[in-house]
mmCIF file of the N, C-alpha and C atoms, coordinates in Angstrom:
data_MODEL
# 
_entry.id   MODEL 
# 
loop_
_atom_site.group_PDB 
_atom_site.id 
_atom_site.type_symbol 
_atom_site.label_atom_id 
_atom_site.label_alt_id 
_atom_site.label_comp_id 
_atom_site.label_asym_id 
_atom_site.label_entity_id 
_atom_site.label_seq_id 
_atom_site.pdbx_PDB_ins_code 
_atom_site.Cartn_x 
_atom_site.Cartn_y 
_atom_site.Cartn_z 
_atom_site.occupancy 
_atom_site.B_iso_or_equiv 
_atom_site.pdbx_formal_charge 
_atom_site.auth_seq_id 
_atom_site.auth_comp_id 
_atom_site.auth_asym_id 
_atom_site.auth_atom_id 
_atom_site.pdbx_PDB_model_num 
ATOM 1   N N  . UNK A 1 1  ? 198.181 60.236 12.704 1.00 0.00 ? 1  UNK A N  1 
ATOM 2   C CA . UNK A 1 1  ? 199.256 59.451 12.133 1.00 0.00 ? 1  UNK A CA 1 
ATOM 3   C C  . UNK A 1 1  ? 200.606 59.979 12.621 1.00 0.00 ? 1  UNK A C  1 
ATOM 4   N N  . UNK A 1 2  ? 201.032 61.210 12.661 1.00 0.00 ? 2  UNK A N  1 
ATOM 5   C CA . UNK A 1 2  ? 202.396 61.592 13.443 1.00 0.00 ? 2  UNK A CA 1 
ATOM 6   C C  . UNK A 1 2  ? 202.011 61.585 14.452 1.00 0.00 ? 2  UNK A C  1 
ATOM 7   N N  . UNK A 1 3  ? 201.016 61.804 15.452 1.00 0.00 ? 3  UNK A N  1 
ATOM 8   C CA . UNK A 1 3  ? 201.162 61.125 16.689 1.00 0.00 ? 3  UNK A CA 1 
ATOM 9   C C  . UNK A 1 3  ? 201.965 59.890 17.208 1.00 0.00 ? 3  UNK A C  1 
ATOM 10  N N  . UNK A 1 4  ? 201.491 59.090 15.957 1.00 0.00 ? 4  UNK A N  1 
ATOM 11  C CA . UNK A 1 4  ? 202.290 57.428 16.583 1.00 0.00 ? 4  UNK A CA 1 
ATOM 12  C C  . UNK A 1 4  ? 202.688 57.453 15.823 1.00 0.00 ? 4  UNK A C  1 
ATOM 13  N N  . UNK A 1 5  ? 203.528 58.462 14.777 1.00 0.00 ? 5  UNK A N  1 
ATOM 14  C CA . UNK A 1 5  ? 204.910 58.292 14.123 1.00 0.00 ? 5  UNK A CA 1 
ATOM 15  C C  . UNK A 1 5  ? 204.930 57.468 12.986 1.00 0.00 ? 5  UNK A C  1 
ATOM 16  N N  . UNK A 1 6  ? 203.833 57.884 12.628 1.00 0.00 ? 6  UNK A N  1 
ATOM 17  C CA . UNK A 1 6  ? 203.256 56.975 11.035 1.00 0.00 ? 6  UNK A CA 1 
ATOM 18  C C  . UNK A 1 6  ? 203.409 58.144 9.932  1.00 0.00 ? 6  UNK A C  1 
ATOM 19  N N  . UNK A 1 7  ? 204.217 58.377 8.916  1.00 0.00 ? 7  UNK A N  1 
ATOM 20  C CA . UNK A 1 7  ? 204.217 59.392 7.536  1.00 0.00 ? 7  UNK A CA 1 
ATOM 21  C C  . UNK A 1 7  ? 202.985 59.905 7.528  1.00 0.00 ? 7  UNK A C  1 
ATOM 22  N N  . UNK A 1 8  ? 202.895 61.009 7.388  1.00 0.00 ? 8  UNK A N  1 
ATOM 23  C CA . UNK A 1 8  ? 201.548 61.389 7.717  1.00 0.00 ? 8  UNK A CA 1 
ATOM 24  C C  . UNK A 1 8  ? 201.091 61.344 5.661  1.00 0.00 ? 8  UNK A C  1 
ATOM 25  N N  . UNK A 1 9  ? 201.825 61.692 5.068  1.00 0.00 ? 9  UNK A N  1 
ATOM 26  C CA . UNK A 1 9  ? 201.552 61.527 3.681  1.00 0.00 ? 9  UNK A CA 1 
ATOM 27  C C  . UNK A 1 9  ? 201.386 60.364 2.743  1.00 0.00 ? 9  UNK A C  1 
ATOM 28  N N  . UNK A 1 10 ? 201.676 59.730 3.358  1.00 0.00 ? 10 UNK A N  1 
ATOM 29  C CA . UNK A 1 10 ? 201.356 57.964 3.328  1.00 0.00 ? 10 UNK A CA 1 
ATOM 30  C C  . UNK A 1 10 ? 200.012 57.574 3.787  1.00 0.00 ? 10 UNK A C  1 
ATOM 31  N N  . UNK A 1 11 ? 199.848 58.264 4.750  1.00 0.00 ? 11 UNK A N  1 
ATOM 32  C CA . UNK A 1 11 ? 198.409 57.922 5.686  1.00 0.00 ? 11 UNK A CA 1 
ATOM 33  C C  . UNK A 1 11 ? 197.489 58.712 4.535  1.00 0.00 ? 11 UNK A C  1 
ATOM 34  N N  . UNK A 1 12 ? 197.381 60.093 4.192  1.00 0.00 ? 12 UNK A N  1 
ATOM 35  C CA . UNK A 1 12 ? 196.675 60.698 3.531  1.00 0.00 ? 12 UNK A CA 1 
ATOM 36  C C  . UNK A 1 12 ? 196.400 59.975 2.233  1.00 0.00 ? 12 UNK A C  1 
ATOM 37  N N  . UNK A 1 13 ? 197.715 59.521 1.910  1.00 0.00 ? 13 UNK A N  1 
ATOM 38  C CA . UNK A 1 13 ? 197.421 59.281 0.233  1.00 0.00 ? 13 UNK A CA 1 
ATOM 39  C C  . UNK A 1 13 ? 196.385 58.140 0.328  1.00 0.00 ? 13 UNK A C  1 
ATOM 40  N N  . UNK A 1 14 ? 196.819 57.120 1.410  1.00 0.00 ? 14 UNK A N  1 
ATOM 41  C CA . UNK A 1 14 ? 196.156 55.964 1.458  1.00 0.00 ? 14 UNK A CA 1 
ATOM 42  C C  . UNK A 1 14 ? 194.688 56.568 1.662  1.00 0.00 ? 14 UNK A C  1 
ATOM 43  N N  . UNK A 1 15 ? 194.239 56.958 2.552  1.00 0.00 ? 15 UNK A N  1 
ATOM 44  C CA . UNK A 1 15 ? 192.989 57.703 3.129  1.00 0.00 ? 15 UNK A CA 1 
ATOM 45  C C  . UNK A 1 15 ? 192.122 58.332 1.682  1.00 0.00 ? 15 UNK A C  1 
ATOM 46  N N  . UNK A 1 16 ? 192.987 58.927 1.322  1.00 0.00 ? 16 UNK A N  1 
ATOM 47  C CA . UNK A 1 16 ? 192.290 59.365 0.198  1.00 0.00 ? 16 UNK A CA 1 
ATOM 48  C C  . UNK A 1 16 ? 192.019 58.935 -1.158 1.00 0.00 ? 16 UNK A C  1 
ATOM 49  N N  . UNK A 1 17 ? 193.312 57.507 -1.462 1.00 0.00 ? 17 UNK A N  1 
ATOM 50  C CA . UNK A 1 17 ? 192.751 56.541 -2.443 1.00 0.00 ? 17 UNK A CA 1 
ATOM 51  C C  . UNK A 1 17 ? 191.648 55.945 -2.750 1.00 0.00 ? 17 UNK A C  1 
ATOM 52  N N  . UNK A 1 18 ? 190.754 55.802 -1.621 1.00 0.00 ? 18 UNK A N  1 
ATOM 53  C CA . UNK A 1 18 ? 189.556 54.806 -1.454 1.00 0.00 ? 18 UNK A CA 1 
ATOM 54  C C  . UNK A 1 18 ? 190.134 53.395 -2.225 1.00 0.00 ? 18 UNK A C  1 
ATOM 55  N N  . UNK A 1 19 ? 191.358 53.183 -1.963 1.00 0.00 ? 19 UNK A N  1 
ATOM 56  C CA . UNK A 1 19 ? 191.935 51.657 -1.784 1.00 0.00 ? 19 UNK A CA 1 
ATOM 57  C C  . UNK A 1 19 ? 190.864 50.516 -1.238 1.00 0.00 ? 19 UNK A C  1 
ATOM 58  N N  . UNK A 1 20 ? 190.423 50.730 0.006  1.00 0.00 ? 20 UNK A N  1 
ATOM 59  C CA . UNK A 1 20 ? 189.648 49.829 0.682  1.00 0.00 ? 20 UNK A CA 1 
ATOM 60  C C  . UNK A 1 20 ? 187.890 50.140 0.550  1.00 0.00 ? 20 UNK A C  1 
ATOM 61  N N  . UNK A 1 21 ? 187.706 50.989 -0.228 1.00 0.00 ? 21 UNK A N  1 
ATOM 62  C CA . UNK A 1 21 ? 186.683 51.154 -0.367 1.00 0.00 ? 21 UNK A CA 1 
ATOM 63  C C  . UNK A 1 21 ? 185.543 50.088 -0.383 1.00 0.00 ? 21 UNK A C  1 
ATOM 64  N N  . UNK A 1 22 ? 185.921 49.138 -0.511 1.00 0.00 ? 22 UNK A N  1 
ATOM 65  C CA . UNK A 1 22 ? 184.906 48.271 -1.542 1.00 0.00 ? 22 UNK A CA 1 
ATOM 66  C C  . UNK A 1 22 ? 184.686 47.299 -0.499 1.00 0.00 ? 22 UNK A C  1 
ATOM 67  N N  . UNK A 1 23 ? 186.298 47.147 0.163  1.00 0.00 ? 23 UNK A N  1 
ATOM 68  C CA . UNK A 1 23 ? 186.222 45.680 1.460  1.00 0.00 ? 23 UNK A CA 1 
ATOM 69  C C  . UNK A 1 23 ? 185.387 46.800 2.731  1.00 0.00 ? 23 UNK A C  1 
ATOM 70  N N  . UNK A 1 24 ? 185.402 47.849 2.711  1.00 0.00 ? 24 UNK A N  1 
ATOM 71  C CA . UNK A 1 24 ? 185.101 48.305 3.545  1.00 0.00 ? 24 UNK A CA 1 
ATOM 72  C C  . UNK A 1 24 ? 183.602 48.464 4.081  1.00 0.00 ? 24 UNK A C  1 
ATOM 73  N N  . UNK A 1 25 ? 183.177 48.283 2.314  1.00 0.00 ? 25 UNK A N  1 
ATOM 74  C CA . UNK A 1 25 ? 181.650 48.925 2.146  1.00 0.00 ? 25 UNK A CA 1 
ATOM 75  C C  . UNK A 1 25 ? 181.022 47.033 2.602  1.00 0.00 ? 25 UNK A C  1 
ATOM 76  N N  . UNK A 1 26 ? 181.632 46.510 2.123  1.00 0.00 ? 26 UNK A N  1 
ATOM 77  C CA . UNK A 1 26 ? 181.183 45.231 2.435  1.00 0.00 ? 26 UNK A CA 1 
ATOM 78  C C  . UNK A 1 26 ? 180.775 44.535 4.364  1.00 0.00 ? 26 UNK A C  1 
ATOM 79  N N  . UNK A 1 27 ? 182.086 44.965 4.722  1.00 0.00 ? 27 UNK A N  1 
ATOM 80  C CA . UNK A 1 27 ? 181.991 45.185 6.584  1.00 0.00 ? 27 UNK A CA 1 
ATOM 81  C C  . UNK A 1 27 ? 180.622 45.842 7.046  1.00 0.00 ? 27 UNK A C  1 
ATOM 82  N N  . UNK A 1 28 ? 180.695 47.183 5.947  1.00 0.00 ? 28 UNK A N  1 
ATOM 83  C CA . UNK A 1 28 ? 179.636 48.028 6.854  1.00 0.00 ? 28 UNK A CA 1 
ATOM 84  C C  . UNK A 1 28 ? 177.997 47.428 6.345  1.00 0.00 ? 28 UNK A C  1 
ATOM 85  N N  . UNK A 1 29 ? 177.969 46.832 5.572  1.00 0.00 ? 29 UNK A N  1 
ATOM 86  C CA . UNK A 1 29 ? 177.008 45.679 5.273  1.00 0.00 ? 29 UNK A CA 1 
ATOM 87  C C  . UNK A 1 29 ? 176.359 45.080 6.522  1.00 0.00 ? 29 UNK A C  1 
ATOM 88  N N  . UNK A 1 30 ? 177.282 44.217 6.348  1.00 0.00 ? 30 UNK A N  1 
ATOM 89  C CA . UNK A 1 30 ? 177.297 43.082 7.044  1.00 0.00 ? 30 UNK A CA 1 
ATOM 90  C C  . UNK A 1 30 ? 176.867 43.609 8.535  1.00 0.00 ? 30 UNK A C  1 
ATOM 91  N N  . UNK A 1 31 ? 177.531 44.514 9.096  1.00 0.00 ? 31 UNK A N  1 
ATOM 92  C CA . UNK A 1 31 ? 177.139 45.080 10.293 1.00 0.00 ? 31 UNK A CA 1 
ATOM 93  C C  . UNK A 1 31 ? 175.914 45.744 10.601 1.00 0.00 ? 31 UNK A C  1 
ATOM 94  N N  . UNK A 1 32 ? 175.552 46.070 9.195  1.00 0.00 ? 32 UNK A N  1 
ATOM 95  C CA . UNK A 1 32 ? 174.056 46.580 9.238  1.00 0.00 ? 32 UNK A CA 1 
ATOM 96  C C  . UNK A 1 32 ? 173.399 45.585 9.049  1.00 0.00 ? 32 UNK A C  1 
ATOM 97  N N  . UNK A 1 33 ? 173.420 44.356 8.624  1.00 0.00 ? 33 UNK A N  1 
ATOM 98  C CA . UNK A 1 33 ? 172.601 43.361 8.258  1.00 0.00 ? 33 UNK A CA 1 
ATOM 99  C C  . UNK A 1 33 ? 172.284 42.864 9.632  1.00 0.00 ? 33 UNK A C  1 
ATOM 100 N N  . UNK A 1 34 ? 173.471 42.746 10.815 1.00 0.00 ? 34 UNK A N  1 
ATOM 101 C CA . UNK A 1 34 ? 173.141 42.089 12.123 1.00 0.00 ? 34 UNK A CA 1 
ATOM 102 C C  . UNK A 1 34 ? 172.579 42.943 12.948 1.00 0.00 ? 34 UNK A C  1 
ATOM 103 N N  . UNK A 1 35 ? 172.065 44.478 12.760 1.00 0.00 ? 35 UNK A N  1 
ATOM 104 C CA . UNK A 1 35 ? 171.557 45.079 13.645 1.00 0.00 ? 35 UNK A CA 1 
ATOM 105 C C  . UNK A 1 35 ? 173.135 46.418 14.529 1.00 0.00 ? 35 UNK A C  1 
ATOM 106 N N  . UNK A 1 36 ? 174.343 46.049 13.863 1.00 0.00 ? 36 UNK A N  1 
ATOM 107 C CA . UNK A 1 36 ? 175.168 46.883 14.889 1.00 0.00 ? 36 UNK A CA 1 
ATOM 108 C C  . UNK A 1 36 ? 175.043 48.397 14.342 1.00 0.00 ? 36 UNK A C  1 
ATOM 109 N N  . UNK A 1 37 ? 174.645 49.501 15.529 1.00 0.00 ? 37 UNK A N  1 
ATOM 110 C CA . UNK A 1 37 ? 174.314 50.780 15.349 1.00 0.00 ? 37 UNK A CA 1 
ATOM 111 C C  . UNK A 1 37 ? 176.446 51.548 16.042 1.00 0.00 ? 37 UNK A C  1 
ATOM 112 N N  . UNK A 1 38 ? 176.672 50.457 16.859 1.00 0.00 ? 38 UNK A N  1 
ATOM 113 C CA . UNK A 1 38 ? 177.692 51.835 17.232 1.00 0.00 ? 38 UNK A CA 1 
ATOM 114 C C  . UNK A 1 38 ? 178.696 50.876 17.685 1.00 0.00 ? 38 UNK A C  1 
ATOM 115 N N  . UNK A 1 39 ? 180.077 51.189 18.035 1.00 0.00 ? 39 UNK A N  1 
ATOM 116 C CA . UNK A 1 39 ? 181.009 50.433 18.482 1.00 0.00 ? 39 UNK A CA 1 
ATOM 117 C C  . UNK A 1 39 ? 181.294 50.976 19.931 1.00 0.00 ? 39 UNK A C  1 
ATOM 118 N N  . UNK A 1 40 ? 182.050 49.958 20.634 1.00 0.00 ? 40 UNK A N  1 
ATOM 119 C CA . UNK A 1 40 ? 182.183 48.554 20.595 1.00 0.00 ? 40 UNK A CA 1 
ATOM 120 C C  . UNK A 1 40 ? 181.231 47.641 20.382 1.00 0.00 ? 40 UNK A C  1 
ATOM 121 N N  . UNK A 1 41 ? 181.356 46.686 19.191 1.00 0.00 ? 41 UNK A N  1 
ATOM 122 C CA . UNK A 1 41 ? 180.066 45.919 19.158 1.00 0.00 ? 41 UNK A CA 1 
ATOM 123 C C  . UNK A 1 41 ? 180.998 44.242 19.041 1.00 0.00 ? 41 UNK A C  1 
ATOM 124 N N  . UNK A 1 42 ? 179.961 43.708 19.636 1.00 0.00 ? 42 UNK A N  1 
ATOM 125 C CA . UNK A 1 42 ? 180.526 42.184 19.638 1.00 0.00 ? 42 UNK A CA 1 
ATOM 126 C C  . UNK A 1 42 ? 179.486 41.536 18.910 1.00 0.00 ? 42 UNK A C  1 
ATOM 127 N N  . UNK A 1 43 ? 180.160 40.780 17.477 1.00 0.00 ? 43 UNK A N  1 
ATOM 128 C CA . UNK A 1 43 ? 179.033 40.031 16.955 1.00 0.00 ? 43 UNK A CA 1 
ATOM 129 C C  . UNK A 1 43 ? 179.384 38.267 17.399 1.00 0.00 ? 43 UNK A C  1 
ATOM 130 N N  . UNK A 1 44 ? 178.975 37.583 17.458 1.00 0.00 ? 44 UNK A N  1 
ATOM 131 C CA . UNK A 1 44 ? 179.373 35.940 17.553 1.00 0.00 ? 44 UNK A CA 1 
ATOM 132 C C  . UNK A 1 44 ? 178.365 34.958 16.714 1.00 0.00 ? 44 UNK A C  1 
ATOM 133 N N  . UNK A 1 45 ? 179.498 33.952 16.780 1.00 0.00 ? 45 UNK A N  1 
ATOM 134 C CA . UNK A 1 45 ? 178.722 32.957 16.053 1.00 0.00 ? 45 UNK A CA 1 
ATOM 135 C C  . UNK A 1 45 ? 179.544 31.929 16.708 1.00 0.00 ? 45 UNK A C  1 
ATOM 136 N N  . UNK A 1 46 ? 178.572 30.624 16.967 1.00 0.00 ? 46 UNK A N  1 
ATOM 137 C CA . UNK A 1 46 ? 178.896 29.474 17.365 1.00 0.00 ? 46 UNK A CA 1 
ATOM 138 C C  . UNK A 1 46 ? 178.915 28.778 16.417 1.00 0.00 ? 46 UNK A C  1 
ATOM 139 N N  . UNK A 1 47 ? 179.502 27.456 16.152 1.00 0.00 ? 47 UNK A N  1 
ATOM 140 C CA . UNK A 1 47 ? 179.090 26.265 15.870 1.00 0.00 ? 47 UNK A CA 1 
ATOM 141 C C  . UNK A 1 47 ? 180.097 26.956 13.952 1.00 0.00 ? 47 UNK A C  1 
ATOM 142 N N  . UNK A 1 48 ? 179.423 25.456 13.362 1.00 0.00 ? 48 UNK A N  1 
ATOM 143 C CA . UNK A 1 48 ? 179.398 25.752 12.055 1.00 0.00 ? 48 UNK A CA 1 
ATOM 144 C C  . UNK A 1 48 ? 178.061 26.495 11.378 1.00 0.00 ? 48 UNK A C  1 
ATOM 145 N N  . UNK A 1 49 ? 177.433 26.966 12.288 1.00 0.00 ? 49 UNK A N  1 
ATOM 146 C CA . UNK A 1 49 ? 176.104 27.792 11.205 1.00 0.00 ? 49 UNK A CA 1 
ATOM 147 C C  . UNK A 1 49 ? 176.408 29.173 10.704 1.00 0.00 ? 49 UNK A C  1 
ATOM 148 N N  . UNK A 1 50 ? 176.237 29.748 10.205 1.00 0.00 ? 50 UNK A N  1 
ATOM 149 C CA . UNK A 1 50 ? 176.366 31.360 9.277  1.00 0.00 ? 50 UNK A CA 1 
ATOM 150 C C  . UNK A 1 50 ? 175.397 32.072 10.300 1.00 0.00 ? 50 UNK A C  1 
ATOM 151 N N  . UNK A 1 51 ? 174.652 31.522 11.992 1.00 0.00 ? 51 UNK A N  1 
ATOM 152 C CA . UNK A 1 51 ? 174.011 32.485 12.284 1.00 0.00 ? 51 UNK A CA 1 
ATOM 153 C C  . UNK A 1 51 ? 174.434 33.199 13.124 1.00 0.00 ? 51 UNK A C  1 
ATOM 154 N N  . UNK A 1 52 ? 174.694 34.691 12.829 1.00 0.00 ? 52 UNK A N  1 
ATOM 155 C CA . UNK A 1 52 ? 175.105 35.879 13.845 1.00 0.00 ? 52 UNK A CA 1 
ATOM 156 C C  . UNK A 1 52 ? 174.550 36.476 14.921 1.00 0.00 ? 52 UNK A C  1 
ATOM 157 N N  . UNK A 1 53 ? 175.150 36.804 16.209 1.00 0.00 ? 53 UNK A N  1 
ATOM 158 C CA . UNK A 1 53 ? 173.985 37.387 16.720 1.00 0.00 ? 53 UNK A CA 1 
ATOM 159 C C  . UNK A 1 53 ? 174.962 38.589 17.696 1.00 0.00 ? 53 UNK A C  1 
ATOM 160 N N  . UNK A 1 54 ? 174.314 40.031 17.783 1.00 0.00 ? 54 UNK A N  1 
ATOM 161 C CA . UNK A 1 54 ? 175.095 40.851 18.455 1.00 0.00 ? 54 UNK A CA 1 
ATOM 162 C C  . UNK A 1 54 ? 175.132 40.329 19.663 1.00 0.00 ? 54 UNK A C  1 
ATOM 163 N N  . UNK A 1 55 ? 175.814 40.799 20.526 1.00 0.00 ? 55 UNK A N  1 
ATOM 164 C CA . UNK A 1 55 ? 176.356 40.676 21.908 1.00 0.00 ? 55 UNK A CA 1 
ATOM 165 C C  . UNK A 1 55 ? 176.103 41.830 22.277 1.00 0.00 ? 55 UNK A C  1 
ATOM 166 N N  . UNK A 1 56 ? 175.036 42.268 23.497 1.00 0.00 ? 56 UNK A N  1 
ATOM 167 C CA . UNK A 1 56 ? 174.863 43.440 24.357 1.00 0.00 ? 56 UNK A CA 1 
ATOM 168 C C  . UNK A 1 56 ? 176.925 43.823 24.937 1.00 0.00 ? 56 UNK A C  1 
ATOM 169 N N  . UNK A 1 57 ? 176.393 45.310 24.939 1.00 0.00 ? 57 UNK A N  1 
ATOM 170 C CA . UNK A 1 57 ? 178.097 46.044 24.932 1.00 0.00 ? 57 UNK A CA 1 
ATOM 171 C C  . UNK A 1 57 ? 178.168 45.986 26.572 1.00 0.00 ? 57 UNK A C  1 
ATOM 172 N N  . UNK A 1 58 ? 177.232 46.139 27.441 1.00 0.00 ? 58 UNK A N  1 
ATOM 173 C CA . UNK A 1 58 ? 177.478 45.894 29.100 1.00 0.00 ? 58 UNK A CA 1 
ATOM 174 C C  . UNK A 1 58 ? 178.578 44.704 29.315 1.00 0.00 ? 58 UNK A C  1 
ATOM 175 N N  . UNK A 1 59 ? 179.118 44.685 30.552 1.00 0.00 ? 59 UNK A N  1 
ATOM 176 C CA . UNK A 1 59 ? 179.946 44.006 30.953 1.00 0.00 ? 59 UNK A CA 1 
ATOM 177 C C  . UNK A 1 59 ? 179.743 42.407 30.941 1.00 0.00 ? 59 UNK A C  1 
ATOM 178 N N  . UNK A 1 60 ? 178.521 42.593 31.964 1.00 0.00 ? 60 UNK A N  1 
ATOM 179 C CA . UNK A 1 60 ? 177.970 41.016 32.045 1.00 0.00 ? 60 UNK A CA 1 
ATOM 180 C C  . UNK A 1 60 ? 177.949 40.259 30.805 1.00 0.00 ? 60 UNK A C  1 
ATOM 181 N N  . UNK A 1 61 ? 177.371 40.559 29.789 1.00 0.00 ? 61 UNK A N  1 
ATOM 182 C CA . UNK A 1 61 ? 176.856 39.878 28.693 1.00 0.00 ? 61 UNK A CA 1 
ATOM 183 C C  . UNK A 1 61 ? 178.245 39.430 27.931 1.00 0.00 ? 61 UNK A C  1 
ATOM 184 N N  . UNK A 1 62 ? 179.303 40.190 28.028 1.00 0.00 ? 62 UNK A N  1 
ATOM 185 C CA . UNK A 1 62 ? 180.637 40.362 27.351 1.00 0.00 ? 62 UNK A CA 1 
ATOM 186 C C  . UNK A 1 62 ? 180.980 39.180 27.834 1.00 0.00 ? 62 UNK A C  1 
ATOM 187 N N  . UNK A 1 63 ? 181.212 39.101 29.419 1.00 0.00 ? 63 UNK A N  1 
ATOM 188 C CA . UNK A 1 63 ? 181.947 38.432 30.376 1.00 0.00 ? 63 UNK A CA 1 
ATOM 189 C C  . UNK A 1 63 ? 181.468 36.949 29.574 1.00 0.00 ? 63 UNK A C  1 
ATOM 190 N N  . UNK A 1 64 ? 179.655 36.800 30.185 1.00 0.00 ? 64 UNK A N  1 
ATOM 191 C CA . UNK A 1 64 ? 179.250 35.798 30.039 1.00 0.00 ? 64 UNK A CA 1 
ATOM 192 C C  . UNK A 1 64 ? 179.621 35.263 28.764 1.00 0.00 ? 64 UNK A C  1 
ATOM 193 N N  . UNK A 1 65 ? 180.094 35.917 27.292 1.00 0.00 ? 65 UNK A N  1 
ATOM 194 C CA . UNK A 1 65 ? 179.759 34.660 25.900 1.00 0.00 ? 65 UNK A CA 1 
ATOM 195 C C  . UNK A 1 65 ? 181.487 34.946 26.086 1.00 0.00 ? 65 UNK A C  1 
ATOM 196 N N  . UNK A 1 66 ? 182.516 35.363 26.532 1.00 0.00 ? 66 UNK A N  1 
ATOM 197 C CA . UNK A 1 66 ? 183.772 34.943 27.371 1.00 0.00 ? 66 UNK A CA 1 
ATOM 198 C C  . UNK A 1 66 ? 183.474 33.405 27.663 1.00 0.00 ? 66 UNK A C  1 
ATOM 199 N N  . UNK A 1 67 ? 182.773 33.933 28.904 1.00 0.00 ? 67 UNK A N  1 
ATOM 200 C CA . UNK A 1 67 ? 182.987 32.335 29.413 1.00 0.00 ? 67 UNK A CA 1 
ATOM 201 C C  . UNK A 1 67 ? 182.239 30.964 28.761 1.00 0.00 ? 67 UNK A C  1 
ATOM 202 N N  . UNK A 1 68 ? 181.033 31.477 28.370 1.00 0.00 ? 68 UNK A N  1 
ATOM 203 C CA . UNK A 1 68 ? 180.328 30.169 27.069 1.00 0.00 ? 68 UNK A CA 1 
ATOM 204 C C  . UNK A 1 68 ? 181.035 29.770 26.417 1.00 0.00 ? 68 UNK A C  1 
ATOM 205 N N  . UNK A 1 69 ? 182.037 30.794 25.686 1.00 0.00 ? 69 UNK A N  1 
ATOM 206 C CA . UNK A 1 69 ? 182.802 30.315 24.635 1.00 0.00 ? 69 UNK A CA 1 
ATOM 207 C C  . UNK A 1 69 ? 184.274 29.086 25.161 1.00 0.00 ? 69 UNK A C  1 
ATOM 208 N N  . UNK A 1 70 ? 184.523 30.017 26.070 1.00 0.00 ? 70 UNK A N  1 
ATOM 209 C CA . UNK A 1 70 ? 185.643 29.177 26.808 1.00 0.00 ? 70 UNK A CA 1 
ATOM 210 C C  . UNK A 1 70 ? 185.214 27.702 27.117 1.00 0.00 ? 70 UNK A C  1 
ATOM 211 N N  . UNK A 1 71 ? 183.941 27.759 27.848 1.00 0.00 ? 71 UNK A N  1 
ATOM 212 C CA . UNK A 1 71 ? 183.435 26.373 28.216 1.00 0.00 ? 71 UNK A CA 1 
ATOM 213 C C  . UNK A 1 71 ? 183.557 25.583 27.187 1.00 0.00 ? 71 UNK A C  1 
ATOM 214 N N  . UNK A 1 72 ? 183.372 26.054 25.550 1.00 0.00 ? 72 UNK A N  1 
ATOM 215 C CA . UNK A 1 72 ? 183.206 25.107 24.758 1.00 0.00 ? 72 UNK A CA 1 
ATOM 216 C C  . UNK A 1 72 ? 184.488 24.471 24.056 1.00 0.00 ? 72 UNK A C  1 
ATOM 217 N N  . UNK A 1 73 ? 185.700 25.077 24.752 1.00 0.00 ? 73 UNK A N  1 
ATOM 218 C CA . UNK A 1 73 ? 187.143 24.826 24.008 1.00 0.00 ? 73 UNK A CA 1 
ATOM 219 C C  . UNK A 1 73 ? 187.922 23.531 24.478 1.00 0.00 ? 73 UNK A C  1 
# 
């Protein structure tokens, strides 16, 4: 946090409130529910359905739902 000139006691207090605890625990859910073990992880979803699916972290696969997605805009 003083690296990039952020109060460092601001950062702590926040850090140590467990303020976000709850939205947080919910993310890490959800990420376990789709299978993500480590970051960078890309999850997607097309369309209007609720279905998720990870995205391999290699280049190609990135590139490619890039460009799927683009195709569909």
């Amino acid at each position: 946090a003083e690296d990039m000139g952020r109060d460092v006691r601001q950062f702590t207090e926040c850090l140590t409130s467990n303020r976000y605890a709850q939205f947080l625990n919910g993310y890490r859910v959800f990420a376990s529910d789709y299978g993500v073990t480590g970051t960078p992880s890309v999850l997607m979803s097309l369309g209007d359905t609720n279905q998720w699916s990870q995205v391999l972290r290699d280049y190609n696969s990135l590139s490619g739902v890039v460009e799927t997605v683009g195709a569909q805009l």
